[in-house]
C-alpha positions as CSV (number, residue, x, y, z in Angstrom):
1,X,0.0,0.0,0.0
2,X,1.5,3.6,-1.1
3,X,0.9,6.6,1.2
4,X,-0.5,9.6,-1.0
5,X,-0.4,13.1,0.7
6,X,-3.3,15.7,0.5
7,X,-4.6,18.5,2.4
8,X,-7.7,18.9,4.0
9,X,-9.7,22.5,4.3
10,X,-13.1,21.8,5.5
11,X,-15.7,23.6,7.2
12,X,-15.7,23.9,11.3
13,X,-18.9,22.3,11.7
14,X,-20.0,19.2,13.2
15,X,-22.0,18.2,10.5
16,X,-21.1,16.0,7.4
17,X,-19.9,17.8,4.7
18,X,-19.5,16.9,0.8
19,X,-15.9,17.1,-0.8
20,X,-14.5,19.0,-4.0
21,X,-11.6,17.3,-5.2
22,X,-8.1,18.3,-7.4
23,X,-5.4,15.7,-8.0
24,X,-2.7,17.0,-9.7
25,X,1.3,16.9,-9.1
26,X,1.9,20.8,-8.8
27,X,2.1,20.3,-5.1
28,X,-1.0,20.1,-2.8
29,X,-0.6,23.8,-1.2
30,X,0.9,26.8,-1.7
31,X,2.9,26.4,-4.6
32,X,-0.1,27.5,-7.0
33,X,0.3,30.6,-5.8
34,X,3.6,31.0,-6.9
35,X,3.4,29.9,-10.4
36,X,1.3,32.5,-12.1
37,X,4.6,34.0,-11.3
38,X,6.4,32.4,-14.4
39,X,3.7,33.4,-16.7
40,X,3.4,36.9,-18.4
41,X,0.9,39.8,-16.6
42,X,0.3,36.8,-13.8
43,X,-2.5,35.7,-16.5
44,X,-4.8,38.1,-15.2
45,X,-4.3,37.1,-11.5
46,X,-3.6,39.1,-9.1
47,X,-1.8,37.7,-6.1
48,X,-4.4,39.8,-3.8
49,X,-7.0,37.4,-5.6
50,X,-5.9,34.4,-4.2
51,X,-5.2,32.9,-0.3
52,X,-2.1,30.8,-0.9
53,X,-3.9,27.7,0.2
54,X,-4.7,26.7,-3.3
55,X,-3.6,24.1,-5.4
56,X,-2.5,25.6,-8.9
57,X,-5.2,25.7,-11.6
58,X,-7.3,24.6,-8.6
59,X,-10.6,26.3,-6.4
60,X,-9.6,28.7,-3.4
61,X,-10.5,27.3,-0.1
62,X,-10.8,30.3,1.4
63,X,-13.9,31.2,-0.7
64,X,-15.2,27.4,-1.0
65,X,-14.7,26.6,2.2
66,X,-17.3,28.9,3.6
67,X,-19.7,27.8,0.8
68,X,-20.2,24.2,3.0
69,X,-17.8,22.5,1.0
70,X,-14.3,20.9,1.6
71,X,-11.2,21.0,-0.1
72,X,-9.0,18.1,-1.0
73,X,-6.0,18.6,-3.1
74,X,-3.7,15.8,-3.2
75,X,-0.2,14.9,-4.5
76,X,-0.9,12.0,-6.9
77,X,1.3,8.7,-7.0
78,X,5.0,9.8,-7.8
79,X,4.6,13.5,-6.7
80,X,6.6,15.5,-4.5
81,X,6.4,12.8,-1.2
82,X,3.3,10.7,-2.2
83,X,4.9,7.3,-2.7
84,X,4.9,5.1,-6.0
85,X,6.2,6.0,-9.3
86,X,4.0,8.9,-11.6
87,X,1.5,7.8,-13.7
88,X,1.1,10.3,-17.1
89,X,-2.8,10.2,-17.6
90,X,-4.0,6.9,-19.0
91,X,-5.9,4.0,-16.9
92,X,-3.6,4.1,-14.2
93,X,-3.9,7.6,-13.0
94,X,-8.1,6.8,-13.5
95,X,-8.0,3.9,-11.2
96,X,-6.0,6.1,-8.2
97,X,-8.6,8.8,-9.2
98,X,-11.6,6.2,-8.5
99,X,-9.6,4.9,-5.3
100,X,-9.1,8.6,-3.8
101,X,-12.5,9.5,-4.1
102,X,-14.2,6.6,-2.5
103,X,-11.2,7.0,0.3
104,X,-12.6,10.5,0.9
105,X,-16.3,9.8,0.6
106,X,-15.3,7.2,3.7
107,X,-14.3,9.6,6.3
108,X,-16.4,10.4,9.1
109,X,-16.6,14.5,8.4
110,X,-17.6,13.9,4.7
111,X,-21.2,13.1,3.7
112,X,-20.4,10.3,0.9
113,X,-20.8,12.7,-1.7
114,X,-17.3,13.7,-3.9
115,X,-17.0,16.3,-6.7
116,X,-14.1,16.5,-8.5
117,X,-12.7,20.0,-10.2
118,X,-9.9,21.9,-12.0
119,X,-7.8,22.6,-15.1
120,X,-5.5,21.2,-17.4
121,X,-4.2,18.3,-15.6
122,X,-6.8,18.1,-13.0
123,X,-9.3,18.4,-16.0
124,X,-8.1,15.4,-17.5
125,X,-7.6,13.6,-14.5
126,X,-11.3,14.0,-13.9
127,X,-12.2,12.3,-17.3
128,X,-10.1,9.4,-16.5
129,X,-11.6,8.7,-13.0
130,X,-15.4,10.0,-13.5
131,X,-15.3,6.9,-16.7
132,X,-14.2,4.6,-14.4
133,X,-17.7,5.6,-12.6
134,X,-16.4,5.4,-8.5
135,X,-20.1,5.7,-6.8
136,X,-19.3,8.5,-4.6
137,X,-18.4,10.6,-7.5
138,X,-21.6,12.4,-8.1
139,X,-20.6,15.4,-10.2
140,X,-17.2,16.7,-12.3
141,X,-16.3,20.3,-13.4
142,X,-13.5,20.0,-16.3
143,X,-12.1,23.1,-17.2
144,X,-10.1,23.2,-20.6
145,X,-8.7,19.1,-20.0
146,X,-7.7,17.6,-23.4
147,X,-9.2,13.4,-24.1
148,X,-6.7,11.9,-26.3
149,X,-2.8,12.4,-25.1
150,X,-1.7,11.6,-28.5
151,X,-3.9,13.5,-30.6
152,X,-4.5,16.7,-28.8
153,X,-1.1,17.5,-27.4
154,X,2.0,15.1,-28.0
155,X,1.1,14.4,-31.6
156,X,-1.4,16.6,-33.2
157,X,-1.7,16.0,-36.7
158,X,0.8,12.8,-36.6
159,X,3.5,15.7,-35.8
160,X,5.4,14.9,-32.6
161,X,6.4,17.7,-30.3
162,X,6.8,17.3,-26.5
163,X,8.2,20.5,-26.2
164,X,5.4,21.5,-23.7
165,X,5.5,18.5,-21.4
166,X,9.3,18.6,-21.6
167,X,8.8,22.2,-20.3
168,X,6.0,21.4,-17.6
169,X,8.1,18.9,-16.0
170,X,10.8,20.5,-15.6
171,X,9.2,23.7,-14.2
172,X,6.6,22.7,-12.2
173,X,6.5,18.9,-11.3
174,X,8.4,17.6,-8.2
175,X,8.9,13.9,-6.9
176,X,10.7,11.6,-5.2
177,X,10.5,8.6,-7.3
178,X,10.3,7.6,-11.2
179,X,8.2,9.7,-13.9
180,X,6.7,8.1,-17.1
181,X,8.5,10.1,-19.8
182,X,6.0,10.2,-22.4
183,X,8.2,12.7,-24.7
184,X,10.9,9.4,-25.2
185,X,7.8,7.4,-25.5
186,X,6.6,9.5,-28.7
187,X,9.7,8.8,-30.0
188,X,9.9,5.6,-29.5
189,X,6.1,4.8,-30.9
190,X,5.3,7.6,-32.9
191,X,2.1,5.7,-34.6
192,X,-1.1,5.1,-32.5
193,X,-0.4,1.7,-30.7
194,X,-2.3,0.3,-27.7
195,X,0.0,2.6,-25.0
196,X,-1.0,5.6,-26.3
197,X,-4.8,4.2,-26.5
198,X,-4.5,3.7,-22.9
199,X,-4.0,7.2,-22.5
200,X,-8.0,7.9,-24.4
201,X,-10.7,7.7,-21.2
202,X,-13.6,5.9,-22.0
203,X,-16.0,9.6,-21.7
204,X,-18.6,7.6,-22.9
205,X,-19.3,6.0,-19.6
206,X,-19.8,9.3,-17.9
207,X,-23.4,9.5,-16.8
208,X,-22.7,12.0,-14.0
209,X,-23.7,16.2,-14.2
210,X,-20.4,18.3,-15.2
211,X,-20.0,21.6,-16.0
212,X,-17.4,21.8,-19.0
213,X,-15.1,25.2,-19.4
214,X,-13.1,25.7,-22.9
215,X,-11.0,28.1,-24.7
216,X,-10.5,28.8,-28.2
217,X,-6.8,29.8,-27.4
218,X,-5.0,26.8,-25.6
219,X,-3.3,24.7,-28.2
220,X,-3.7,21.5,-26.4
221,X,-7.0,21.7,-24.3
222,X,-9.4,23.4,-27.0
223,X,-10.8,20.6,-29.2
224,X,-10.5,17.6,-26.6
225,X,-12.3,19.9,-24.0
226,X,-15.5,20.1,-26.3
227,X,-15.4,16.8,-27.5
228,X,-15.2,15.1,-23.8
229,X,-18.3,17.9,-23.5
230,X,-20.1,16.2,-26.4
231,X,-19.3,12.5,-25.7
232,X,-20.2,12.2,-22.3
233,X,-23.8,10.7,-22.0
234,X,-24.4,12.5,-18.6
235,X,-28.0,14.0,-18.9
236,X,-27.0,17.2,-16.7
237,X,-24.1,18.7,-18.4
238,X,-23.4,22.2,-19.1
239,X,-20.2,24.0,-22.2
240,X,-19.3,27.6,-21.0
241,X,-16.8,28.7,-24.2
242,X,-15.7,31.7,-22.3
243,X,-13.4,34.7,-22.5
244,X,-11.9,35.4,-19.3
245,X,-24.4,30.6,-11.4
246,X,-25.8,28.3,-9.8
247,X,-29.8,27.2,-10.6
248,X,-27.8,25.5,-13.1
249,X,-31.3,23.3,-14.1
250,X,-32.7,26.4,-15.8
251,X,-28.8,27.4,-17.7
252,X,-28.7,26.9,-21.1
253,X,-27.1,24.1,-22.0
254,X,-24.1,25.8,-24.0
255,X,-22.7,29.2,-23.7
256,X,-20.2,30.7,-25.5
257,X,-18.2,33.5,-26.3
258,X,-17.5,35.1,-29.6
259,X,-14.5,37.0,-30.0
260,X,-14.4,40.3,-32.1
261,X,-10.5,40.8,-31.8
262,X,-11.0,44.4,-30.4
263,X,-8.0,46.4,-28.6
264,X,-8.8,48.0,-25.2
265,X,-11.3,50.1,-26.9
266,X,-13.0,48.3,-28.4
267,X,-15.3,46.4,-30.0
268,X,-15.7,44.2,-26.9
269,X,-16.4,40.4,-27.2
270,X,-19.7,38.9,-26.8
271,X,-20.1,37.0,-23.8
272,X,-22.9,34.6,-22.7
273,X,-24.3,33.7,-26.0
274,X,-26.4,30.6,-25.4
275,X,-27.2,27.8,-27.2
276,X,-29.1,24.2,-27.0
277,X,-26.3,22.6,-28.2
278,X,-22.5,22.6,-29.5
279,X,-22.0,23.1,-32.5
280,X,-24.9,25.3,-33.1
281,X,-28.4,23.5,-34.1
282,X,-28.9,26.3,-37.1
283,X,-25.0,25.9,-38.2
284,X,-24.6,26.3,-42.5
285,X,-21.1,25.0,-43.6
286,X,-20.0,26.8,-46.5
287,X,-17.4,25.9,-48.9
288,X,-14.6,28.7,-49.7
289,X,-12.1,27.8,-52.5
290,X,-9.2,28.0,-52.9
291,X,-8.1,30.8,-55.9
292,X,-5.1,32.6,-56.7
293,X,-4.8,34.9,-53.6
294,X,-8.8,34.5,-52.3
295,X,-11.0,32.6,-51.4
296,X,-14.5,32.2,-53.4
297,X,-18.0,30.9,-52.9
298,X,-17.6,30.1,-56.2
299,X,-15.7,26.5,-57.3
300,X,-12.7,28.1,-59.5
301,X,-12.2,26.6,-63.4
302,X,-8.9,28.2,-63.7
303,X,-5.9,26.0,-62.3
304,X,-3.8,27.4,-60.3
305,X,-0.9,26.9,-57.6
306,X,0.5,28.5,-54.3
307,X,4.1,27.9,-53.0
308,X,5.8,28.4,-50.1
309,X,9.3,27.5,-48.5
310,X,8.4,25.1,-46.1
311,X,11.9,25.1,-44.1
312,X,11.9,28.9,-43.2
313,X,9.5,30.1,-40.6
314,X,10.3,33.4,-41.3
315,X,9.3,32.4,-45.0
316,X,5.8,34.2,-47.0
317,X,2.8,31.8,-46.2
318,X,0.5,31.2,-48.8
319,X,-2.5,33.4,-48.5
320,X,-6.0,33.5,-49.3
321,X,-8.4,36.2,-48.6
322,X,-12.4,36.3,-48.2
323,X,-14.0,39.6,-47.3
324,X,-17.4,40.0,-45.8
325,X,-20.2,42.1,-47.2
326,X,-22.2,42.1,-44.2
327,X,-21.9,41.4,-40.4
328,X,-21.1,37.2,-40.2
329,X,-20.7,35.2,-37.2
330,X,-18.8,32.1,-37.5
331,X,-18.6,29.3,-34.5
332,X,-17.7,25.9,-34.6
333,X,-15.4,23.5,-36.3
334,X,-13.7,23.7,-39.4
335,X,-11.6,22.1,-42.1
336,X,-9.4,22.3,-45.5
337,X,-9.0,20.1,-48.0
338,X,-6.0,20.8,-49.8
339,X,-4.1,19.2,-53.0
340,X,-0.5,19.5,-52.1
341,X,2.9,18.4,-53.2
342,X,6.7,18.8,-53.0
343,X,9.5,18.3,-54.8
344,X,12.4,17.7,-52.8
345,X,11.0,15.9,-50.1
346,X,8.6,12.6,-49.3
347,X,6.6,14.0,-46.5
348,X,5.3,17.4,-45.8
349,X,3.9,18.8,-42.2
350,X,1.3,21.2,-43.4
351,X,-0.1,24.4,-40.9
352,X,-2.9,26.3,-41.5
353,X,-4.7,28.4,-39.8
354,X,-7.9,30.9,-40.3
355,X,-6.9,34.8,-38.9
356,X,-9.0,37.9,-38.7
357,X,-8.2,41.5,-40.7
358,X,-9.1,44.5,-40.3
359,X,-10.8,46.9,-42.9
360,X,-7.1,48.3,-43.1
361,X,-5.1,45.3,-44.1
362,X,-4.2,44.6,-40.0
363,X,-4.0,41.2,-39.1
364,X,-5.6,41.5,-35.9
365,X,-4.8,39.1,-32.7
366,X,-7.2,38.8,-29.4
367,X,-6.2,39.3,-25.9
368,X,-7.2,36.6,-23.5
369,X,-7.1,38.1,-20.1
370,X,-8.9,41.7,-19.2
371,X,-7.1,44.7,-20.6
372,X,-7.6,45.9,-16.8
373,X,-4.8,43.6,-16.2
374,X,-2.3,44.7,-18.8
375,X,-0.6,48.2,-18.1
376,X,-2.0,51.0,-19.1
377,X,0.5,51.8,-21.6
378,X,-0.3,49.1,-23.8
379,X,-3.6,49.9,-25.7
380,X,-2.8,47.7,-28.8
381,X,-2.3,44.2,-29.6
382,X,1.2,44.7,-30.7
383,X,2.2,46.4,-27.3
384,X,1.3,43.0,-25.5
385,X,3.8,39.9,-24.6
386,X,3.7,37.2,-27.3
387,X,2.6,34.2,-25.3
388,X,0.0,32.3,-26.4
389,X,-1.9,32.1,-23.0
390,X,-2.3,35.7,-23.3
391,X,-2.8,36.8,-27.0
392,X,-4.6,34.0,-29.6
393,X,-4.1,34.8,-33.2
394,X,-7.4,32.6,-34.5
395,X,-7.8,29.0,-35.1
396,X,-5.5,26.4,-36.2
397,X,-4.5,22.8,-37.2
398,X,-1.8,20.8,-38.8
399,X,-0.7,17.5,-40.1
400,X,1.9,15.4,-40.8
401,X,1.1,14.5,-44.5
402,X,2.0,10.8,-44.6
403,X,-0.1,10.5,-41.8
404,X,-3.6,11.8,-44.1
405,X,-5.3,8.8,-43.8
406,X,-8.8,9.1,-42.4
407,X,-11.6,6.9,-41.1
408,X,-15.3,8.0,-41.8
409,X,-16.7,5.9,-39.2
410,X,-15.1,7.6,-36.5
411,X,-15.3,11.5,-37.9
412,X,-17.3,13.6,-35.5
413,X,-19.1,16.4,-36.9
414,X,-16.8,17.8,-40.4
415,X,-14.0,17.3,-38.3
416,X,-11.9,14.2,-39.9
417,X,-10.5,11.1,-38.1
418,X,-7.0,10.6,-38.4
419,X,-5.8,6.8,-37.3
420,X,-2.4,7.5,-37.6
421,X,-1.2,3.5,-37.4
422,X,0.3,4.0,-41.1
423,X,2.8,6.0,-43.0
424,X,2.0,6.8,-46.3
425,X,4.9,8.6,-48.1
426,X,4.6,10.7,-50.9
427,X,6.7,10.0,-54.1
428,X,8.1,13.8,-54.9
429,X,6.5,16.0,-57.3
430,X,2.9,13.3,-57.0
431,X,0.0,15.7,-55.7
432,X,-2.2,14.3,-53.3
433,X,-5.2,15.1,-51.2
434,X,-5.5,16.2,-47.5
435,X,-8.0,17.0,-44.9
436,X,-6.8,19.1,-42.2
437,X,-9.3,20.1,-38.8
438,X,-8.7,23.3,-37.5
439,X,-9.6,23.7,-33.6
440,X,-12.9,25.5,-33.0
441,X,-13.7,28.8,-33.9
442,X,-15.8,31.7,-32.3
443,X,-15.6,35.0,-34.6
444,X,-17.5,37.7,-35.5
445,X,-16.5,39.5,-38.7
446,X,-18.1,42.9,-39.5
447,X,-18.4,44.4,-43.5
448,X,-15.5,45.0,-44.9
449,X,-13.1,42.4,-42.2
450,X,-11.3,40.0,-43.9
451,X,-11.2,36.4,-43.3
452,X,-7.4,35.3,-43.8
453,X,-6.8,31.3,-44.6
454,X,-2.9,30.8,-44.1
455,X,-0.9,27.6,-45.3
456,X,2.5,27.1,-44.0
457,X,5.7,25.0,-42.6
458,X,5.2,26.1,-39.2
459,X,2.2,27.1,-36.3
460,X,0.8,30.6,-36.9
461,X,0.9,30.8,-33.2
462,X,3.0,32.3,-30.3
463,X,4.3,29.2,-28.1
464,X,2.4,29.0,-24.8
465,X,4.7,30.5,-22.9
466,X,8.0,32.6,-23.8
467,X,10.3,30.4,-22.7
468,X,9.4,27.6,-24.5
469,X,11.5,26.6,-27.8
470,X,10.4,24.4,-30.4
471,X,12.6,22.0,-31.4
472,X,13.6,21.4,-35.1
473,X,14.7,18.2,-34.4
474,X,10.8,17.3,-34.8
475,X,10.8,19.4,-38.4
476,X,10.9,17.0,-41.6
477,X,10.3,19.7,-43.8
478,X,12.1,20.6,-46.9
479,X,12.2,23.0,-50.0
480,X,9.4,24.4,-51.3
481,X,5.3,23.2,-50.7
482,X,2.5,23.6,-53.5
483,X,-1.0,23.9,-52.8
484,X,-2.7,23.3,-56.0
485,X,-6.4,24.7,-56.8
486,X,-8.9,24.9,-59.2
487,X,-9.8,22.5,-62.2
488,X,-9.8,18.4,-60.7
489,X,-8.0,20.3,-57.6
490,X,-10.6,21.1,-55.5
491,X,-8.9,22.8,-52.3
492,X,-11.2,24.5,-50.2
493,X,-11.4,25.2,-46.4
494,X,-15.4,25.0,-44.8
495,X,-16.6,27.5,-42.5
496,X,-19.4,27.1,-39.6
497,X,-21.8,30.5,-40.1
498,X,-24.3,30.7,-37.4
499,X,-26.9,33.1,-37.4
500,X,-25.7,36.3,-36.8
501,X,-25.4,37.0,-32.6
């Protein structure tokens, strides 16, 4: 038997109380506090905000405390002195998950009833225990937790990277004992194989209420977060797509935010837009092609082709252009299907990404925390740090070329399925056909904005955080990349318009 460490902050009452679980191995107490320190403007947090007794990324006992509730936050297996060796997600860090909570719901202070809450890594956590379905687990509250290690953060698009993990370990994760090293491990099997499937909770087993938080900025939590949100067959279960209640029977279902890409005068976001669902009931996907500099309603005769050097990232993108005529809201997923070839190489890792301009030409980025907390000296977006936590340049996706196979069966909404348990090289010069999902989208583009569709040999996207460095020893890309349109080549990338909010 392993001895796991937690704190307890409970009410001073005599009577049974129920619990609010975080597992997670940032440490248990205290040192939440002090990690908003390594990230630019403190994210919007202010250290007045907060008590110190918090777990990172975790509730405040001082203010949940008094509320009737108490506070567990534990060091899992492997962290700082719990005992055992750290599990990385998957079915083992579940099962402790299940095991904690029915410890909890045991002692003689706590009514038998657990919840289980946080973000990022206590967001995924909670997927992996609440599918195992412990019976004192009676409700979850997931904020931004990715469901598929592989797919949403190690290897997104059959690209490996483990530059973030690498980084989160090293900054923030403490212990005693041995660590899974999943960023050797996505070396060592960089196809889909039964060890990463381990690492995919069963959501569908999840008949419990949860209230779901996402972001359209995070580059690993976005897409997973809506899609454990959409899996789960829990009856009571609530999306909040926010920005920066209770009587939750009568909330609407979904809420999100749509983002206008203002500076700190505006125009503001729109926040609270609710919805019966996600993606919107009343969605219209629209096709825009693919045509020399533009995209077009309009399926192009004319063929044509757009190159870029794919082994510079300080190289022109290919560009394409649509411009509203009137106000348009788009919300949801997306995708491209591209014809694309190279020359000098037999694999390609593709990037594209869908960015808002202004009437003026300005290719316009959003803030993600209140301009209250940014100094007043920065009005603009190009006064503000480039971290993607704080400022999100639009929606994304990627892929790993020889990776393009899909599988219908298993494509959810327009988005499309990549297995990933093949290579499938591409002779050079031979054109071939590629669907690429780009991570949800929430924008609203007035007359005269500019939608901008970019193609590319690396992210359109600051890196999480400053100090992080992306390696190009994960880069396989090399000389030019086509993107051929028009004619048989019928390259387009689909919108989701919703009626106008």
């Amino acid at each position: 038997m392993l001895q796991i460490y937690y704190d307890v902050c409970r009410p001073n009452t005599s009577e049974k109380v129920p619990a609010l679980l975080a597992l997670s191995p940032y440490g248990k107490g205290g040192h939440g506090f002090r990690n908003y320190d390594l990230m630019p403007y403190r994210v919007g947090v202010k250290e007045e905000m907060l008590s110190g007794l918090e777990k990172f990324e975790s509730v405040d006992p001082a203010e949940w405390v008094p509320r009737g509730y108490a506070i567990i936050s534990v060091d899992v297996r492997g962290s700082w002195d719990s005992e055992g060796d750290l599990f990385i997600e998957g079915t083992g860090a579940g099962r402790d998950g299940a095991e904690i909570v029915e410890h909890i719901a045991s002692l003689p202070w706590c009514s038998g009833s657990v919840g289980m809450q946080g973000n990022s890594w206590l967001a995924q956590v909670q997927w992996s225990t609440a599918s195992l379905c412990p019976p004192s687990l009676k409700a979850i509250a997931p904020w931004k937790g990715f469901t598929d290690k592989y797919r949403d953060v190690l290897c997104r698009g059959g690209i490996p990277d483990a530059t973030f993990d690498n980084l989160l370990y090293r900054a923030t994760v403490r212990g005693r004992q041995r660590r899974e090293d999943v960023a050797k491990a996505i070396n060592k099997w960089p196809l889909m194989n039964p060890y990463w499937e381990d690492k995919i909770p069963q959501i569908e087993n999840i008949d419990i209420p949860m209230y779901v938080v996402a972001g359209y900025s995070s580059s690993i939590h976005s897409y997973g977060t809506i899609q454990g949100f959409r899996t789960a067959k829990s009856k009571q279960k609530w999306l909040r797509v926010h920005w920066h209640e209770n009587d939750w029977e009568k909330t609407n279902p979904v809420r999100v935010s749509i983002l206008t890409f203002g500076n700190r005068f505006g125009p503001k976001p729109i926040e609270h837009f609710p919805m019966g669902s996600y993606p919107h009931e009343k969605t219209e996907y629209k096709k825009l092609y693919l045509t020399e500099n533009k995209l077009s309603l309009y399926y192009p005769e004319a063929t044509g082709v757009a190159s870029y050097e794919s082994d510079d990232a300080n190289a022109t993108t290919a560009d394409f252009f649509f411009t509203f005529p009137n106000t348009t809201t788009l919300m949801g997923f997306t995708k491209a299907k591209l014809w694309v070839s190279c020359n000098d190489s037999d694999d390609m890792d593709i990037y594209v990404s869908l960015r808002k301009v202004s009437k003026s030409g300005k290719v316009l980025e959003h803030i993600n925390i209140p301009w209250t907390a940014i100094p007043q000296s920065h009005s603009y977006q190009e006064d503000v740090v480039g971290s993607n936590i704080i400022k999100f340049t639009g929606c994304h996706g990627m892929l790993r070329v020889s990776h393009r196979a899909t599988d219908g069966s298993k494509q959810n909404s327009i988005m499309p399925y990549h297995p990933h348990k093949e290579v499938q090289k591409v002779p050079p010069g031979e054109i071939v056909p590629i669907e690429v999902g780009l991570w949800p989208i929430g924008m609203q583009f007035y007359e005269g904005e500019r939608l901008l569709f970019r193609v590319g040999g690396s992210k359109d996207a600051y890196l999480e955080i400053p100090d992080m460095q992306t390696p190009s020893v994960y880069g396989i890309n090399k000389g030019k990349h086509h993107i051929h349109f028009g004619g048989k080549f019928n390259s387009y990338v689909v919108v989701p318009v919703i009626p106008t909010v």
